[in-house]
VEXDREN-2710 file (C-alpha; in Angstrom, 1 decimal):
% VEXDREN-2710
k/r/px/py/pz
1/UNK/4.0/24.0/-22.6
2/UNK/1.1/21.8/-23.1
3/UNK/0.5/19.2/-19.5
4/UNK/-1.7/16.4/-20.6
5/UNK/-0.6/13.7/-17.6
6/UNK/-2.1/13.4/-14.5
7/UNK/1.5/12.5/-12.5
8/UNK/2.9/15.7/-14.4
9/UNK/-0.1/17.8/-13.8
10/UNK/-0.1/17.4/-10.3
11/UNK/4.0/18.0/-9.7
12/UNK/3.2/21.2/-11.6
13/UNK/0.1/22.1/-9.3
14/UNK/2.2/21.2/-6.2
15/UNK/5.3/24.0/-7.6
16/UNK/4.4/25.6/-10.7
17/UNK/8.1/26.6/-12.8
18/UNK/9.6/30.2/-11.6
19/UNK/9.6/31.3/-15.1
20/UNK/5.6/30.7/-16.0
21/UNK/3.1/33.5/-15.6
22/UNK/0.1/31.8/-16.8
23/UNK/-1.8/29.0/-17.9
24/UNK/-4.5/28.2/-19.8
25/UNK/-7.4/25.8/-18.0
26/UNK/-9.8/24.9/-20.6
27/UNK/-12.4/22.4/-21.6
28/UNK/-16.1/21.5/-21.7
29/UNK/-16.1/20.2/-18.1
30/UNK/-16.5/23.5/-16.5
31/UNK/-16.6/22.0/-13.2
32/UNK/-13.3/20.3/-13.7
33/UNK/-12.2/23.1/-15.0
34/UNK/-13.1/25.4/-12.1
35/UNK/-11.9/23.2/-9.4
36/UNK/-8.5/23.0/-11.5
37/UNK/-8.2/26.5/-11.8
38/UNK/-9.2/27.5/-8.2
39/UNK/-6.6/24.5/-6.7
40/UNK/-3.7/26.3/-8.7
41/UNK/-5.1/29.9/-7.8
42/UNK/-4.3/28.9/-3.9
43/UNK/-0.4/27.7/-4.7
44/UNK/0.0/31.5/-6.5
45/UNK/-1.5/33.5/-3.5
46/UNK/-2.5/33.3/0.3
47/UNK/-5.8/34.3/-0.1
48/UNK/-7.7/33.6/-3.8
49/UNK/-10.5/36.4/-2.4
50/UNK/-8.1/39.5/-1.4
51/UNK/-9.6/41.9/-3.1
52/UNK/-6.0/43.8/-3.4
53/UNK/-4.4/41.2/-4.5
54/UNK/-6.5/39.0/-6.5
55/UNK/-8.3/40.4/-10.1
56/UNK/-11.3/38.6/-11.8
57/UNK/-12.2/39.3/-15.2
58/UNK/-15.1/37.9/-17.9
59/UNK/-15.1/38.4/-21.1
60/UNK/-17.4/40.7/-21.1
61/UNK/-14.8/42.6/-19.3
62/UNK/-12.2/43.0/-22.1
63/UNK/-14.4/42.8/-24.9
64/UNK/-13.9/46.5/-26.2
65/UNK/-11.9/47.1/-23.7
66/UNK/-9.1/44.7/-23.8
67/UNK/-6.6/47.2/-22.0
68/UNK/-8.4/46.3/-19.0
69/UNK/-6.1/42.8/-19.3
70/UNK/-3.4/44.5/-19.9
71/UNK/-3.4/47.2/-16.9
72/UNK/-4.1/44.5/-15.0
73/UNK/-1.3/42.2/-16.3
74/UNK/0.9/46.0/-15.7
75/UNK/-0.3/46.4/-12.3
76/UNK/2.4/45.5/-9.5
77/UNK/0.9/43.9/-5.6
78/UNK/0.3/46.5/-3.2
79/UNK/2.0/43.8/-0.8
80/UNK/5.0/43.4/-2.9
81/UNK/5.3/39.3/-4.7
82/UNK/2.8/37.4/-6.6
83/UNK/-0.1/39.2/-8.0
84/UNK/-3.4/36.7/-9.1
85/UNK/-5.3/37.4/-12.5
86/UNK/-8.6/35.1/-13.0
87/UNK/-10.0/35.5/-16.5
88/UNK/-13.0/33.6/-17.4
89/UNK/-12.9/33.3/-20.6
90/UNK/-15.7/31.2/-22.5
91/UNK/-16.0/33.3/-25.2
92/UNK/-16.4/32.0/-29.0
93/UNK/-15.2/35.2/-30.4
94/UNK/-11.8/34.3/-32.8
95/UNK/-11.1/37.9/-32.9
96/UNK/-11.3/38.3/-28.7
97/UNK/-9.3/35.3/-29.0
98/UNK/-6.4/36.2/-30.9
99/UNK/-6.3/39.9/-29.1
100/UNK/-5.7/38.2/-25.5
101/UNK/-3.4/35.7/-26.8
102/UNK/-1.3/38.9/-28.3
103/UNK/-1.2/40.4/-24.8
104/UNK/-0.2/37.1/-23.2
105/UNK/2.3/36.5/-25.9
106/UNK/3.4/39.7/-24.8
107/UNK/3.0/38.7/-21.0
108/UNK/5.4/35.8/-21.5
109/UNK/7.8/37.6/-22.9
110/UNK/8.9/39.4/-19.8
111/UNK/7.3/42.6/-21.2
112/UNK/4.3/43.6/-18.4
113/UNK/4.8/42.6/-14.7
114/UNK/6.7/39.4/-14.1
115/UNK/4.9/39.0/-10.6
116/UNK/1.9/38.7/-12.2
117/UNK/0.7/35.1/-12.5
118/UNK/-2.3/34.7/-15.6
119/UNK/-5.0/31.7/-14.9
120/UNK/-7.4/31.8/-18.0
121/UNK/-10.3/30.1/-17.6
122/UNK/-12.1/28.5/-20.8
123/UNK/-14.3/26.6/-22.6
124/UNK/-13.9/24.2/-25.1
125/UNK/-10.9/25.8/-27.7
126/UNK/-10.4/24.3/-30.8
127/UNK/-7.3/23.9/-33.0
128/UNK/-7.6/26.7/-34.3
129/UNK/-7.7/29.0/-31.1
130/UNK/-4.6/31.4/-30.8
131/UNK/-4.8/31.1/-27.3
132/UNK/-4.4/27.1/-27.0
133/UNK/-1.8/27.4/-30.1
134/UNK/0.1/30.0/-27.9
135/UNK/0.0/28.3/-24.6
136/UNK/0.3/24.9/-26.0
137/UNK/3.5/26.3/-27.4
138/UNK/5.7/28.8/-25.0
139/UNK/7.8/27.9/-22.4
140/UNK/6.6/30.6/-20.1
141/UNK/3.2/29.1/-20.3
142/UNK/1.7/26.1/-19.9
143/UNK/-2.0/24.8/-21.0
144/UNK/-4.2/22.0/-19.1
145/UNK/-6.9/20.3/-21.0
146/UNK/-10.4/19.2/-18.8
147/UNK/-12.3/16.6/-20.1
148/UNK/-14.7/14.5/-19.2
149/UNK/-13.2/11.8/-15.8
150/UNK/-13.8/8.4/-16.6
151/UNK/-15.6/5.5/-14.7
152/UNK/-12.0/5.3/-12.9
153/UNK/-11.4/8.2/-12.1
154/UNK/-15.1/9.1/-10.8
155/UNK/-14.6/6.2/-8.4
156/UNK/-10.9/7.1/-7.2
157/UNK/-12.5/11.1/-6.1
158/UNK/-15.4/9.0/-4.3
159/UNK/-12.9/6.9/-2.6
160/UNK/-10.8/9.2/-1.6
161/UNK/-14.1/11.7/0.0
162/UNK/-15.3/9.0/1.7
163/UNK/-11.7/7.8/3.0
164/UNK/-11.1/11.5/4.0
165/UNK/-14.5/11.6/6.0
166/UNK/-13.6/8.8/7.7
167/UNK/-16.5/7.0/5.6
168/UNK/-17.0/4.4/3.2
169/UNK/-18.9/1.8/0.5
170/UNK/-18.4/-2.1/0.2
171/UNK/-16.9/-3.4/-2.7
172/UNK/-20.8/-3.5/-4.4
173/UNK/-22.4/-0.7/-3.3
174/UNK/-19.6/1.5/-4.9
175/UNK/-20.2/-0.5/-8.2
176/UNK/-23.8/1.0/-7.9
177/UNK/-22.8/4.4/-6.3
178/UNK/-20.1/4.5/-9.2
179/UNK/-22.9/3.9/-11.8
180/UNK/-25.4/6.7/-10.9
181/UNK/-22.6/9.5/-10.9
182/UNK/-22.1/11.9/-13.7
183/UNK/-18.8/12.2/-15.5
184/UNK/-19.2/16.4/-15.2
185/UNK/-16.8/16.5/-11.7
186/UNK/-18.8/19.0/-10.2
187/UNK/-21.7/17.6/-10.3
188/UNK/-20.3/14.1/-9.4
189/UNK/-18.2/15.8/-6.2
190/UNK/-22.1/16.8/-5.3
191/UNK/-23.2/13.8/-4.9
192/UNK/-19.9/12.5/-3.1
193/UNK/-20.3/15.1/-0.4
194/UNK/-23.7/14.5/0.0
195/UNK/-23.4/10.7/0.6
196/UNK/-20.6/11.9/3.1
197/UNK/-23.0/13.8/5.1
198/UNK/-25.7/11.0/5.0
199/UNK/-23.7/8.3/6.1
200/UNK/-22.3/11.2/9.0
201/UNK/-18.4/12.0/8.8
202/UNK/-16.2/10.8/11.0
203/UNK/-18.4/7.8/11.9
204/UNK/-16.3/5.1/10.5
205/UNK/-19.3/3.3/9.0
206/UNK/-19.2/1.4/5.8
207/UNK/-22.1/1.8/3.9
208/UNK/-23.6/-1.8/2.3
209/UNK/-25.7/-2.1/-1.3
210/UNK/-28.8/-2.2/0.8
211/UNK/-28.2/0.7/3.2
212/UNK/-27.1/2.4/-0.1
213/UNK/-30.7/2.4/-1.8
214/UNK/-31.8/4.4/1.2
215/UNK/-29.2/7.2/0.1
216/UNK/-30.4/6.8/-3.4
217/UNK/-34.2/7.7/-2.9
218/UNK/-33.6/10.6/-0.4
219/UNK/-34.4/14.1/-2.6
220/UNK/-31.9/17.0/-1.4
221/UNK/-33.7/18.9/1.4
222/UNK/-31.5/21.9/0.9
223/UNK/-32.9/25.0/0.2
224/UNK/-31.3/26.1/-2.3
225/UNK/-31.1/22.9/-4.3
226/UNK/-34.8/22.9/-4.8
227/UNK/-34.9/27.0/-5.2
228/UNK/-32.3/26.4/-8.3
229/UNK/-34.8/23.7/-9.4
230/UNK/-37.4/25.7/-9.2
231/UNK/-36.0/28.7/-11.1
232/UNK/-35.5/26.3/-13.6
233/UNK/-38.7/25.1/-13.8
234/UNK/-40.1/28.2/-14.3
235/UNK/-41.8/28.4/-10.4
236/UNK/-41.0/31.9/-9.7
237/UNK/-42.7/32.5/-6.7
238/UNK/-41.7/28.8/-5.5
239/UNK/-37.7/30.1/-6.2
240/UNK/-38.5/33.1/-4.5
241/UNK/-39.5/31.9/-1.3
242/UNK/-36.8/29.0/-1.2
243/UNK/-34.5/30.9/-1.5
244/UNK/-35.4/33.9/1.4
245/UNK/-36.1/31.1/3.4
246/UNK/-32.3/29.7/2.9
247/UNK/-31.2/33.2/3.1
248/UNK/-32.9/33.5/6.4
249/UNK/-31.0/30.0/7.6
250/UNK/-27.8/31.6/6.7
251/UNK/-27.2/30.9/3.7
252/UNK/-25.0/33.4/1.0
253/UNK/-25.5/35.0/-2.1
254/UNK/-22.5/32.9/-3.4
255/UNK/-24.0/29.7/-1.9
256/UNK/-27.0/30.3/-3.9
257/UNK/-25.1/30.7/-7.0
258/UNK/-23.1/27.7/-6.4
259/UNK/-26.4/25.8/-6.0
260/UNK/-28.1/27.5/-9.8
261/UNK/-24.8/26.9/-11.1
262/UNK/-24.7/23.1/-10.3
263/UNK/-28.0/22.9/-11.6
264/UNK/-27.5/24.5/-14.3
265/UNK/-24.8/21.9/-15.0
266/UNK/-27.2/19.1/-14.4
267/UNK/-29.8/20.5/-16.4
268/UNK/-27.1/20.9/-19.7
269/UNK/-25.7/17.5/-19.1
270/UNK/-29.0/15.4/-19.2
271/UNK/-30.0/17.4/-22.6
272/UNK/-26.5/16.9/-24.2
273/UNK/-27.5/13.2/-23.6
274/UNK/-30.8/13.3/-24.7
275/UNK/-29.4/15.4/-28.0
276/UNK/-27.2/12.1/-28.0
277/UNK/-29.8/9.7/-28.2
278/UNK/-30.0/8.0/-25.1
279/UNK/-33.7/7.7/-23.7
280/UNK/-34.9/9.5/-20.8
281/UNK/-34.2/6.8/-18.3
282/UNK/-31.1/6.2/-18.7
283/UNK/-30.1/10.0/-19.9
284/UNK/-31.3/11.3/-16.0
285/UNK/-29.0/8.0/-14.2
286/UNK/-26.6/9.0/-16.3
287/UNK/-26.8/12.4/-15.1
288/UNK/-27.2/11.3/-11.9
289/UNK/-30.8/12.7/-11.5
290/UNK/-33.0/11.1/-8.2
291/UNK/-35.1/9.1/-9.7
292/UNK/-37.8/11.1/-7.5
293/UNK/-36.6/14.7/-9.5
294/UNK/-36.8/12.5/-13.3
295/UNK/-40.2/13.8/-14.8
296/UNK/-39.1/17.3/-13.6
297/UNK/-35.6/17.2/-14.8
298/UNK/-36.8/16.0/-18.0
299/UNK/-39.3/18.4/-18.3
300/UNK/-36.6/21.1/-18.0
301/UNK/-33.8/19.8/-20.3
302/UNK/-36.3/19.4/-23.1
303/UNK/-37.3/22.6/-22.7
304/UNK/-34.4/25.0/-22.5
305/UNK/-33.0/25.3/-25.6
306/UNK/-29.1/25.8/-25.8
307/UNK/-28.8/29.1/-28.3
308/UNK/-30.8/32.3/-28.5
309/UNK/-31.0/35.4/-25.8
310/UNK/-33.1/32.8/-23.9
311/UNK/-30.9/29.8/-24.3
312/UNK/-28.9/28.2/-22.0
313/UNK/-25.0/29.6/-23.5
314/UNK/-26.2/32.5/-22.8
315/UNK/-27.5/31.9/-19.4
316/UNK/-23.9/30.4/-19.1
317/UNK/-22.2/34.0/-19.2
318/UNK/-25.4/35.8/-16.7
319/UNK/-24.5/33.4/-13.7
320/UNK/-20.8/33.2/-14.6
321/UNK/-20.9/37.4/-14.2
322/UNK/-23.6/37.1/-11.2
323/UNK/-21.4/34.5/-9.1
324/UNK/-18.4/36.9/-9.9
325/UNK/-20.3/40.2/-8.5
326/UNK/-21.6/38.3/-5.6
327/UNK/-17.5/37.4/-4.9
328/UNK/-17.2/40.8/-4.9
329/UNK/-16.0/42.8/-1.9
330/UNK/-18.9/45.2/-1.2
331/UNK/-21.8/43.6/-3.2
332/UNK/-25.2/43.2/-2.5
333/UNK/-24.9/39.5/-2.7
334/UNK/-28.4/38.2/-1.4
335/UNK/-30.1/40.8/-4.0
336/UNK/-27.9/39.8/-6.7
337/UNK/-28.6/36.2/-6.5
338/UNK/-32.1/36.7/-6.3
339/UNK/-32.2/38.9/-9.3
340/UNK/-30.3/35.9/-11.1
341/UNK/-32.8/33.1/-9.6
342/UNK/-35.6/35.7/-11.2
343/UNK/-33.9/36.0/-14.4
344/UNK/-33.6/32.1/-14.7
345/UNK/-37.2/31.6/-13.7
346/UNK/-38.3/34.5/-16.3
347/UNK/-36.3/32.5/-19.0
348/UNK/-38.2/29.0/-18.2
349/UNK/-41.4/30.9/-18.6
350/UNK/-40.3/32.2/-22.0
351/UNK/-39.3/28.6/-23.2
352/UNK/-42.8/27.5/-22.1
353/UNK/-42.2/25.7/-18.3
END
């Protein structure tokens, strides 16, 4: 059952059919894809992080071993109801592909545990994916394309923040605010939240063009923000002691990971648009780089390269699996991002930063 309109998505978000177990989120807008994914997650279950109740899965995890899936997709809730399976699943492998849609074909059919509700999680699947052809097409499944928001929708999630926060922007200084935000939701939700907490929530202010232009030159102060950029830019030490320092304010191992990973995002974005053509000026607004962070962000995107051991695909799957372990009931969060903000940094070296 293939959704592809907003009014429809969202009455099937708000009571997802008694007779679908799974759905396929997929799309080059991780972020969107993500948020989409984890909003559904919290309509299946109470809680999207009880570790009896709740499975996460990579690909990583099934390849070679696909009957992980399916004792999972088997397994009944210790609590009785609704069990949750996550699979992230950004995998390029056809043949990985056609084994998990055969299990979910199998899934749908009634033939494994009818309790337990399938999100997959993936990238961008073409035509010819067995997956999307499977969920596109059964009526105990449904699929959910993420692409790209456009300039209207960008500015309806800003309004709706801000209106939320008891915030908000004139008529002109959202045309500009509207301008400088990415189309990649995650990265544009960022930026949202952080003009939130710079205008102060709850304070019923509206923000003018003028007033704006102060928000637009201030650099994140964050910790963690500037460790990620730093890992990125090959700074190891620099990383290193951002990050204990955040650590030591409080911070988490999956805050940290949140923080590489939007970076990460930003960093991929602004070279998909340089690959595009667009000159480095207007590749880092339309980013939504600080104009302050340009040379630097520039520096990076040109550098990482998107293939290779080094590249940034695979780098992709390494903070996919690290943000998953430092989820995990039991981990060493704190070392495992840090090993991750290492790894990153390592990589930067290798590609010459």
């Amino acid at each position: 059952m293939k959704l592809g309109k907003k009014p429809e998505i969202d009455a099937f978000f708000r009571k997802p059919p008694a007779n679908v177990v799974g759905v396929l989120i997929y799309g080059k807008d991780r972020s969107q894809v993500l948020e989409r994914s984890t909003a559904l997650a919290r309509t299946i279950v109470p809680d999207i992080n009880d570790p009896f109740n709740v499975s996460l899965l990579t690909e990583s995890d099934i390849d070679g071993d696909i009957g992980r899936l399916e004792g999972e997709l088997q397994a009944l809730s210790l609590m009785g109801g609704k069990r949750l399976i996550r699979l992230k699943f950004f995998t390029e492998k056809a043949a990985l592909d056609k084994a998990v849609a055969q299990l979910v074909k199998s899934h749908a059919a009634g033939e494994y545990n009818t309790d337990a509700f399938l999100i997959i999680e993936a990238g961008s699947l073409g035509g010819d994916s067995a997956l999307r052809r499977l969920a596109d097409g059964d009526k105990n499944l449904a699929s959910i394309a993420c692409y790209d928001d456009d300039t209207g929708d960008i500015v309806r999630m800003a309004r709706e923040t801000l209106q939320e926060n008891g915030v908000s922007l004139n008529t002109a200084a959202m045309d500009i605010f509207s301008q400088r935000l990415p189309k990649e939701r995650g990265i544009a939700r960022q930026e949202i939240e952080r003009l939130v907490l710079f205008i102060g929530p709850g304070s019923n202010k509206t923000l003018n063009e003028t007033e704006l232009q102060d928000f637009l030159g201030v650099e994140p102060e964050a910790s963690l923000f500037k460790a990620a950029s730093d890992a990125f830019g090959g700074r190891m030490k620099a990383a290193q002691s951002g990050l204990r320092r955040a650590f030591a304010e409080g911070e988490g191992g999956a805050d940290a990971m949140r923080a590489l990973s939007m970076h990460f995002a930003k960093v991929r974005l602004l070279k998909n648009h340089l690959a595009a053509g667009m000159g480095g000026k207007e590749a880092a607004r339309a980013a939504g780089v600080f104009w302050k962070e340009e040379d630097d962000m520039l520096r990076q995107a040109r550098a990482w390269n998107f293939d290779g051991p080094n590249g940034l695909d695979a780098l992709s799957r390494d903070i996919v699996e690290a943000d998953r372990q430092c989820k995990s009931t039991g981990m060493p969060d704190l070392l495992l991002a840090e090993r991750m903000f290492m790894q990153v940094a390592g990589k930067a070296n290798r590609a010459g930063l």
